[in-house]
C-alpha positions in Angstrom: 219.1 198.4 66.2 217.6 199.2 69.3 215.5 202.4 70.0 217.8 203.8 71.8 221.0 203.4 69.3 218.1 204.7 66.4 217.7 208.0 68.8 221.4 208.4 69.6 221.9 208.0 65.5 218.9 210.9 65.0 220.5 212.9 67.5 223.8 213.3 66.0 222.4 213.4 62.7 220.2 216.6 64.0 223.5 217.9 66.0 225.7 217.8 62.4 222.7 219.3 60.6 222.6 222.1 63.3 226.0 222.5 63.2 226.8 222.6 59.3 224.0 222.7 57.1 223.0 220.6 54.6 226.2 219.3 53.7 227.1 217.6 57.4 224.0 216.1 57.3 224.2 214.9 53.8 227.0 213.1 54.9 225.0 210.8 57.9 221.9 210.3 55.6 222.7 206.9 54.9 224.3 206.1 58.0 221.3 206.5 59.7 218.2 206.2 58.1 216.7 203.1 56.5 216.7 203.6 52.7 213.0 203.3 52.9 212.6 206.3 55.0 209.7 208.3 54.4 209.4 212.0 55.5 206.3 214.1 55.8 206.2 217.2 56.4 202.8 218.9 56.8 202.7 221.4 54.1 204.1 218.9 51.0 201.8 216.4 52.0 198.7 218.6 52.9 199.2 221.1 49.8 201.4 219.4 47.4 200.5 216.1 48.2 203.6 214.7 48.6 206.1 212.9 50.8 209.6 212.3 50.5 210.8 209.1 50.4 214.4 207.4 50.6 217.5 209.0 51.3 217.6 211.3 47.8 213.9 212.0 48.8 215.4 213.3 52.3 218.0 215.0 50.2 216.2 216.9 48.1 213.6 218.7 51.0 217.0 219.5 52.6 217.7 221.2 49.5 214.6 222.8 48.3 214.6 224.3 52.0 218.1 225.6 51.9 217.1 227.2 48.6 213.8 228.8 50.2 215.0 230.0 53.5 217.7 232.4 54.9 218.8 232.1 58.7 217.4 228.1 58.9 217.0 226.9 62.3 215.3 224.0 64.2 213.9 224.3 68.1 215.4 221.7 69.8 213.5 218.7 68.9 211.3 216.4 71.0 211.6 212.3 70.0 209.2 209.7 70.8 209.6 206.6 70.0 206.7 204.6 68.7 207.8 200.9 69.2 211.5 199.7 68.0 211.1 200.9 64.2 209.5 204.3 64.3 210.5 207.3 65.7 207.9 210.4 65.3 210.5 213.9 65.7 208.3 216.7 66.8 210.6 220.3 66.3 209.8 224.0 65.0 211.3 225.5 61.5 212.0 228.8 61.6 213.5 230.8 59.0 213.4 233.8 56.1 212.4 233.8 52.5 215.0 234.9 50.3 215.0 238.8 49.3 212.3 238.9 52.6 213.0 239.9 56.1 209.5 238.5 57.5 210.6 235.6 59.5 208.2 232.1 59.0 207.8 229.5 61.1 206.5 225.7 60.8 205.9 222.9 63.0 207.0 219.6 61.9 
């Protein structure tokens, strides 16, 4: 694929997570990222030391956030493309903790 069908596929995949949850993007998991994808957000790699790798990897942060947070949303997010294979998504996390009203934030 070229970089530019990879972004289109990460855009829609971001516009059905946006729109439904984890569920719509459950369903475009596969359909657009490599099996061998590997996600890191800062605080499971800087605290828990880990990253999530593969599609079940993806789909078990999308999960565990779900769980965490009430009122999940992303800031739009900002691609750039880092040659034809990688593609580094820069975006905001906002959100609640269950039973808290104190809003959290995280850059990813």
């Amino acid at each position: 694929m070229t970089v530019e069908a990879n972004l289109d596929a990460l855009r829609r995949w971001y516009g059905a997570y946006e729109a439904g949850g984890f569920e719509a993007g459950d369903a475009l998991i596969e359909v657009i990222f490599d099996p061998q994808v590997e996600f890191s957000p800062w605080l499971a790699r800087e605290v828990e030391q880990r990253t999530y790798r593969g599609h079940e990897g993806l789909r078990s942060f999308f999960r565990e956030l779900e769980e965490t947070l009430e009122g999940l949303r992303y800031d739009p997010p900002e691609y750039r493309p880092v040659g034809e294979d990688v593609i580094v998504v820069f975006t905001r996390l906002a959100g609640a903790p269950r039973h808290s009203a104190v809003p959290v934030g995280n850059d990813l």
